[in-house]
C-alpha positions as CSV (number, residue, x, y, z in Angstrom):
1,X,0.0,0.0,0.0
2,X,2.9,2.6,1.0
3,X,5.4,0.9,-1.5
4,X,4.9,4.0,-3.6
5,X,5.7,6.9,-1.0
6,X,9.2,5.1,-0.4
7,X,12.1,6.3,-3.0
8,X,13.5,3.2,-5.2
9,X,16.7,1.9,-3.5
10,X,19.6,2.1,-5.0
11,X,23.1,1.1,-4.7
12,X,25.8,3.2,-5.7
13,X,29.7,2.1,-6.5
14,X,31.1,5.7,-5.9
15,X,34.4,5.6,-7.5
16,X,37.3,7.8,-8.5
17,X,36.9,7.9,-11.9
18,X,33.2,7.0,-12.7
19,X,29.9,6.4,-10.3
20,X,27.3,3.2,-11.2
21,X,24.0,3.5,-10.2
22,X,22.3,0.4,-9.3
23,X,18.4,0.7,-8.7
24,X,16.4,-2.5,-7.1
25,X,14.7,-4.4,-9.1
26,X,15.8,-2.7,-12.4
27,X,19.8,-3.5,-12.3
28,X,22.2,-1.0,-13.6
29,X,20.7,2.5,-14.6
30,X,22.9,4.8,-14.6
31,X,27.4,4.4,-15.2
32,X,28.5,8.0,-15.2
33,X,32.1,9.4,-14.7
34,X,32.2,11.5,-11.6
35,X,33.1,14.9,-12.7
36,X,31.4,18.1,-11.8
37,X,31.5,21.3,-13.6
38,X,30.8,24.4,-11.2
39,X,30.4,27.8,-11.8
40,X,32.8,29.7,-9.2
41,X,30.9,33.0,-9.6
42,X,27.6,31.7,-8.6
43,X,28.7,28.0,-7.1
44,X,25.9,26.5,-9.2
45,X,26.5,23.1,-10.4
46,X,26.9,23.4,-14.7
47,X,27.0,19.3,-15.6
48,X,27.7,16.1,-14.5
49,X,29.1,12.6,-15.4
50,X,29.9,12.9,-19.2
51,X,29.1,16.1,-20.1
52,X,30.7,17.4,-16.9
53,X,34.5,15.0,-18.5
54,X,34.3,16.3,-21.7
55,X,34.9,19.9,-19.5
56,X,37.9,18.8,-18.3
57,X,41.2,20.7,-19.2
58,X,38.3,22.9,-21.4
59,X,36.9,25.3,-19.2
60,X,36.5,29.5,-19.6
61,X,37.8,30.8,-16.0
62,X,34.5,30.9,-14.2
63,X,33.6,27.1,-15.1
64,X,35.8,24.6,-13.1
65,X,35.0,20.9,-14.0
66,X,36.9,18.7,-11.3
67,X,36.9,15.3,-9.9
68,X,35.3,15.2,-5.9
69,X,36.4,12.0,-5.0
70,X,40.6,11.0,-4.5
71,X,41.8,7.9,-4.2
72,X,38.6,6.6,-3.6
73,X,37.2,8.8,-0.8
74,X,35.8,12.1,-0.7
75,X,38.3,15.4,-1.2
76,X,35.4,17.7,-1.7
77,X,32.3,17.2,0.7
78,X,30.1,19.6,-0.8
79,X,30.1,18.6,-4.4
80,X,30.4,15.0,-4.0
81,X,27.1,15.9,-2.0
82,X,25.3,17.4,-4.9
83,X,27.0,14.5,-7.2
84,X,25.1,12.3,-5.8
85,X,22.2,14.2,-5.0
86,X,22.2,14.5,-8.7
87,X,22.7,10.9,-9.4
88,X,19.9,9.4,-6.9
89,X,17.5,12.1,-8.0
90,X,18.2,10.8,-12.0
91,X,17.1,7.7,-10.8
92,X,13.8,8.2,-9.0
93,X,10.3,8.7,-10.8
94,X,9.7,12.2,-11.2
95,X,6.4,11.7,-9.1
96,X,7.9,11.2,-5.8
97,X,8.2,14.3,-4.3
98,X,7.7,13.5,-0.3
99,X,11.3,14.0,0.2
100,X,11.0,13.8,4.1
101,X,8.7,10.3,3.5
102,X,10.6,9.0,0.4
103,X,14.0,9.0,0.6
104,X,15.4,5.4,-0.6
105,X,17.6,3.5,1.3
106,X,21.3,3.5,-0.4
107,X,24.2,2.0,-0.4
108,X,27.8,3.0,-0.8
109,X,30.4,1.3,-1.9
110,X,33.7,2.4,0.3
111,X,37.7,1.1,-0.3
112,X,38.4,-1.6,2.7
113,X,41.2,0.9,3.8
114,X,39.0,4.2,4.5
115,X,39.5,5.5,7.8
116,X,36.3,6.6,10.2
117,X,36.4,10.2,9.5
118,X,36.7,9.1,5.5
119,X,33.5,6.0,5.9
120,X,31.3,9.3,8.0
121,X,32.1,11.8,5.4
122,X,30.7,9.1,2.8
123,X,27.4,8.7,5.1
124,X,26.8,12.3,5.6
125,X,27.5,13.0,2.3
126,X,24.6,10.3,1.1
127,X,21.7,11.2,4.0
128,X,22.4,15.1,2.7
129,X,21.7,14.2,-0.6
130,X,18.2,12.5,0.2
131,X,18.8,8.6,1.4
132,X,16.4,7.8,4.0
133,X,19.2,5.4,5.7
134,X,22.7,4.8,4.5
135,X,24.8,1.8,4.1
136,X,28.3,1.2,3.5
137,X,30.0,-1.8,1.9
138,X,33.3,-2.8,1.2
139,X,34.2,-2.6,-2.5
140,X,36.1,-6.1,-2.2
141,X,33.2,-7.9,-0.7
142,X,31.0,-6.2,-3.2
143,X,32.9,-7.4,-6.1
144,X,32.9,-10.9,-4.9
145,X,28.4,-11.1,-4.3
146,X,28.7,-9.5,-7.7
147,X,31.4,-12.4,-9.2
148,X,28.4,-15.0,-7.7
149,X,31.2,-16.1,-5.4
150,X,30.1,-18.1,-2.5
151,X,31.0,-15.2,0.3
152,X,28.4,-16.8,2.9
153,X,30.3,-19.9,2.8
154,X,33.2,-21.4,4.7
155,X,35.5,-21.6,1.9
156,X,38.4,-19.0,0.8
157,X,37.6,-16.5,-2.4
158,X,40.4,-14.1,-3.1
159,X,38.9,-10.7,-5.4
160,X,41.7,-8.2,-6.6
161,X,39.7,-4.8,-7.8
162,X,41.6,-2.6,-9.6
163,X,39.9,0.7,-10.0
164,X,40.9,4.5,-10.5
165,X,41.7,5.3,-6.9
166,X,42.7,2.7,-5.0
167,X,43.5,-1.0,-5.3
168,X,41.8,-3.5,-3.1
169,X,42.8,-7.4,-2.9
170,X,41.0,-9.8,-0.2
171,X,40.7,-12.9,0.4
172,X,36.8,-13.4,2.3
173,X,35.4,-16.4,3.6
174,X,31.9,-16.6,6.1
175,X,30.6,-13.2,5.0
176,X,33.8,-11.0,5.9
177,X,37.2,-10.3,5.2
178,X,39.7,-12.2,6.5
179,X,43.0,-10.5,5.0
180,X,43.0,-7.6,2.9
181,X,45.6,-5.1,1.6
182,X,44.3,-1.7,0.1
183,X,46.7,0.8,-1.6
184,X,45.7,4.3,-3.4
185,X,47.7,3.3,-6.5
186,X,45.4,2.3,-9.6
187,X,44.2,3.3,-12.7
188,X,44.8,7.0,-12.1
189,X,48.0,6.7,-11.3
190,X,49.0,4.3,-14.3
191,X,47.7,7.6,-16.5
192,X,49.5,9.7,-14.9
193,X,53.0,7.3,-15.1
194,X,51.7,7.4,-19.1
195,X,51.7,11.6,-18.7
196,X,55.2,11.8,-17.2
197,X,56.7,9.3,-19.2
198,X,55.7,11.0,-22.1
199,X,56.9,14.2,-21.0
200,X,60.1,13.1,-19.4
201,X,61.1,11.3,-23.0
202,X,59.7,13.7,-25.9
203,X,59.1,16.8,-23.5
204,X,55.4,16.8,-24.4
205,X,52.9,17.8,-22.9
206,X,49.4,15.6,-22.8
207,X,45.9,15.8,-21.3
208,X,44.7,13.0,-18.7
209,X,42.2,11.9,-21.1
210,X,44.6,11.7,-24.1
211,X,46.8,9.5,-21.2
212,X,43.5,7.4,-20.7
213,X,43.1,6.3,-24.4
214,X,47.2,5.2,-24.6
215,X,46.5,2.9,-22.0
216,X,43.2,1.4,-23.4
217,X,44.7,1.5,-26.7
218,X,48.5,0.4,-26.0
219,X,48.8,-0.9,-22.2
220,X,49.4,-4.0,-21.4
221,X,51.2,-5.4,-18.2
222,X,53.1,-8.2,-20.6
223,X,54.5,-8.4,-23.5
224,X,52.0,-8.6,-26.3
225,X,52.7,-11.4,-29.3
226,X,52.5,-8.2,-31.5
227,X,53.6,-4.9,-30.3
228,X,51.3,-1.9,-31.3
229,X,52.1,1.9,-31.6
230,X,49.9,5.4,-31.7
231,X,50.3,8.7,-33.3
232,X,49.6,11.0,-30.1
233,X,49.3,14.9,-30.0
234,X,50.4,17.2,-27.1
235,X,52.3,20.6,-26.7
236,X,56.0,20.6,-27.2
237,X,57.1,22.4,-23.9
238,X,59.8,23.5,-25.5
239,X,58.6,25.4,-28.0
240,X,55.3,25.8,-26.5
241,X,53.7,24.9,-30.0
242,X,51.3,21.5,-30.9
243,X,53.6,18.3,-31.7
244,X,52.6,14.7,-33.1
245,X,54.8,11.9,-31.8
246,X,54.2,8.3,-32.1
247,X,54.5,6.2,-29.1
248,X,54.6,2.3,-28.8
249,X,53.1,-0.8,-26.7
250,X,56.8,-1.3,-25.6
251,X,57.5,2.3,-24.3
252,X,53.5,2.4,-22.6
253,X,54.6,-1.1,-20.7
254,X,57.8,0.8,-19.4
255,X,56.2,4.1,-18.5
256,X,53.3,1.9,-16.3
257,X,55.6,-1.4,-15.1
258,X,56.3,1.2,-10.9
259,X,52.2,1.1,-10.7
260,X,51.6,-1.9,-12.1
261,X,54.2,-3.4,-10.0
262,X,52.6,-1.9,-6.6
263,X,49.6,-3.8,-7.6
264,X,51.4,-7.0,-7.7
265,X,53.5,-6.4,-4.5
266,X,49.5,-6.0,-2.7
267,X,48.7,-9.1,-4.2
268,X,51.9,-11.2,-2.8
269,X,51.8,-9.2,0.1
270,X,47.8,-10.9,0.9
271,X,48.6,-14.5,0.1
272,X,52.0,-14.3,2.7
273,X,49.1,-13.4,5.3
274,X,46.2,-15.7,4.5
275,X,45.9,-18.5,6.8
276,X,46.9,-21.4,5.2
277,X,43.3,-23.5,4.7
278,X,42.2,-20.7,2.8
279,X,45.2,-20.4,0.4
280,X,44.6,-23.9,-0.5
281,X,41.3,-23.0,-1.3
282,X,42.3,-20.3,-3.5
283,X,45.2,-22.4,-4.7
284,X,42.3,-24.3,-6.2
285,X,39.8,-22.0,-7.2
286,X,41.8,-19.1,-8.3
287,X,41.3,-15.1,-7.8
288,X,39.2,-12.8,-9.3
289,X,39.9,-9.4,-11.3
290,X,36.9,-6.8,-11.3
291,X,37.5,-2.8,-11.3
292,X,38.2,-1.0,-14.6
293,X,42.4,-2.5,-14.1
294,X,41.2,-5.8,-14.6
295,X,40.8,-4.2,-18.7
296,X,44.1,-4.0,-18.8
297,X,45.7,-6.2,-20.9
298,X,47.5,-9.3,-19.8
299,X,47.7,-8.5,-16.5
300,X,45.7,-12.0,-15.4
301,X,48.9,-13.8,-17.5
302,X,51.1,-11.6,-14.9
303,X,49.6,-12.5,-12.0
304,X,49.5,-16.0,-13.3
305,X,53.0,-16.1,-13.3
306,X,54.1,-13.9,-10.6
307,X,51.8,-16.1,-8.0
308,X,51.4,-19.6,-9.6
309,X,47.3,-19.3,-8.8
310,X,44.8,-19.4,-11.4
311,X,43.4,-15.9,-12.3
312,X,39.9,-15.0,-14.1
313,X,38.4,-11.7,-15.1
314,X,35.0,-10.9,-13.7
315,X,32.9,-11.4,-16.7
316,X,31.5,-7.5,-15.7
317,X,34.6,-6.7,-14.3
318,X,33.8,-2.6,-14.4
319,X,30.3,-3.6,-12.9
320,X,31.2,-5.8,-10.6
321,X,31.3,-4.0,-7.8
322,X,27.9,-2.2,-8.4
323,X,25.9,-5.5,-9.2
324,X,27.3,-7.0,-6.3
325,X,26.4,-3.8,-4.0
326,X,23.1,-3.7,-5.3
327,X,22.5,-7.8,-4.3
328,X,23.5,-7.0,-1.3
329,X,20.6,-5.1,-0.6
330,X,17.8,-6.8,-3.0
331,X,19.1,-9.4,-0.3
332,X,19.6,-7.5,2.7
333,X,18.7,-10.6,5.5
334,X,21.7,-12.9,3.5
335,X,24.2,-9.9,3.0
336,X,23.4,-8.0,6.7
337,X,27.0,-8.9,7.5
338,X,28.4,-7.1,5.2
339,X,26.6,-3.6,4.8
340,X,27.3,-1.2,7.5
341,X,24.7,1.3,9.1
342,X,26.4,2.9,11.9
């Protein structure tokens, strides 16, 4: 009878680089990267998500499109507030306008490593921005529900999500985590490596985006049966004019190995402190990928070799973590464990 005063839940994978919106019942809605353009003269809020990215490093001086989130926790309160005020209000009918009554109940997804004042700030930040009750989840356990891995059961399953901020790898058995290791080098980072590389070897200057494509387009974490190459375009700081260069798979694999290699050292670093009944377990059923890293390509061989377990890519490895957040709470009684309230 009340059903429709109550606001559609929804589960939200807040990340660095881009926000998925999961609504109940309906699955993904809304994948969005979370940028937000601002106009400094009158601190209203000019676009979001896509439009808000194609801003960036293209904005008059009033306009100032920026990322709120670093290393995947909030650096700016206020606009990550109207971010996702923006996001849950996209993704409720237009009829429900109780806001005191309707609110949906949401959840977050959070990096295992946040501190208190980081996993509050994440809370506050929801509740302002219209959720009736907020929830947090860990962005390891929610890749795992969302990799249909049996988390509930007494067995080991080892996740490694690889997103923009940070890198998470744990190993989760009865519901929780048992070991985990959670470092704020990822994706971003591995664009920016691209960036300096670039400018350290043909003193040009690129754009984070343009860094972006050479690692869709070129990276790699092993050596590729065919090596590729791309005609780039920057500003020659020398001369201060536009240059071409072409760049290879080779130099792109150099330019990312420090990040790449900090990824792996959190993966070793895991196995040396699971107990040793679960490492058997994972011995035998492998790890998971998820996050936008597990794109990049070869990196399962690399872990293959550098750990001597099995390794498969979530089949939605960038959704991962937002399907699995969103099971959580069409299945709140079987997943109470592992959301967070307080």
């Amino acid at each position: 009878m009340f059903g429709g005063l109550f606001g559609r839940d929804v589960a939200i994978d807040l990340g660095t680089a881009n926000t998925l919106v999961f609504v109940k019942g309906q699955g993904i809605v809304l994948s969005e990267p979370s940028v937000v353009a601002i106009d400094t003269k009158t601190d209203k809020v000019v676009a979001v998500g896509s439009a808000a990215k194609r801003m960036l490093g293209r904005t008059p001086g009033n306009i100032v499109a920026m990322r709120p989130l670093k290393d995947g926790v909030i650096a700016d309160f206020e606009v990550t507030e109207k971010m996702l005020a923006y996001f849950i209000r996209k993704v409720q009918p237009q009829r429900l306008f109780f806001r005191s009554f309707v609110g949906p109940r949401v959840v977050v997804c959070v990096p295992s490593g946040v501190t208190g004042v980081e996993l509050r700030a994440v809370k506050e930040a929801t509740e302002s921005a219209g959720a009736r009750q907020a929830y947090t989840i860990e962005e390891p356990l929610a890749a795992a529900i969302g990799a249909n891995l049996p988390v509930n059961e007494a067995q080991g399953s080892m996740v490694v999500d690889v997103g923009g901020g940070t890198s998470e790898v744990a190993v989760i058995s009865l519901g929780g985590i048992v070991t985990k290791s959670s470092i704020r080098i990822a994706g971003d980072d591995i664009d920016d490596a691209i960036s300096t590389y670039i400018q350290k070897e043909y003193k040009l200057a690129i754009g984070t985006q343009t860094a972006e494509q050479l690692k869709i387009e070129l990276g790699s974490a092993f050596r590729l049966e065919e090596e590729e190459s791309a005609e780039i375009r920057g500003r020659d700081l020398v001369t201060g004019l536009p240059k071409t260069v072409v760049i290879t798979s080779e130099e792109i694999r150099e330019a990312i190995s420090v990040p790449v290699d900090a990824v792996l050292a959190a993966v070793r670093d895991t196995l040396d402190r699971t107990p040793p009944e679960l490492a058997s377990d994972i011995m035998d059923r492998g790890m998971i990928l998820a996050g936008g890293g597990a794109l990049l390509r070869h990196l399962d061989e690399r872990l293959r070799r550098e750990t001597g377990i099995p390794v498969h890519v979530a089949d939605d490895a960038l959704m991962c973590v937002a399907i699995g957040s969103g099971r959580s709470l069409e299945e709140i009684n079987s997943y109470r464990s592992a959301l967070s309230s307080a």
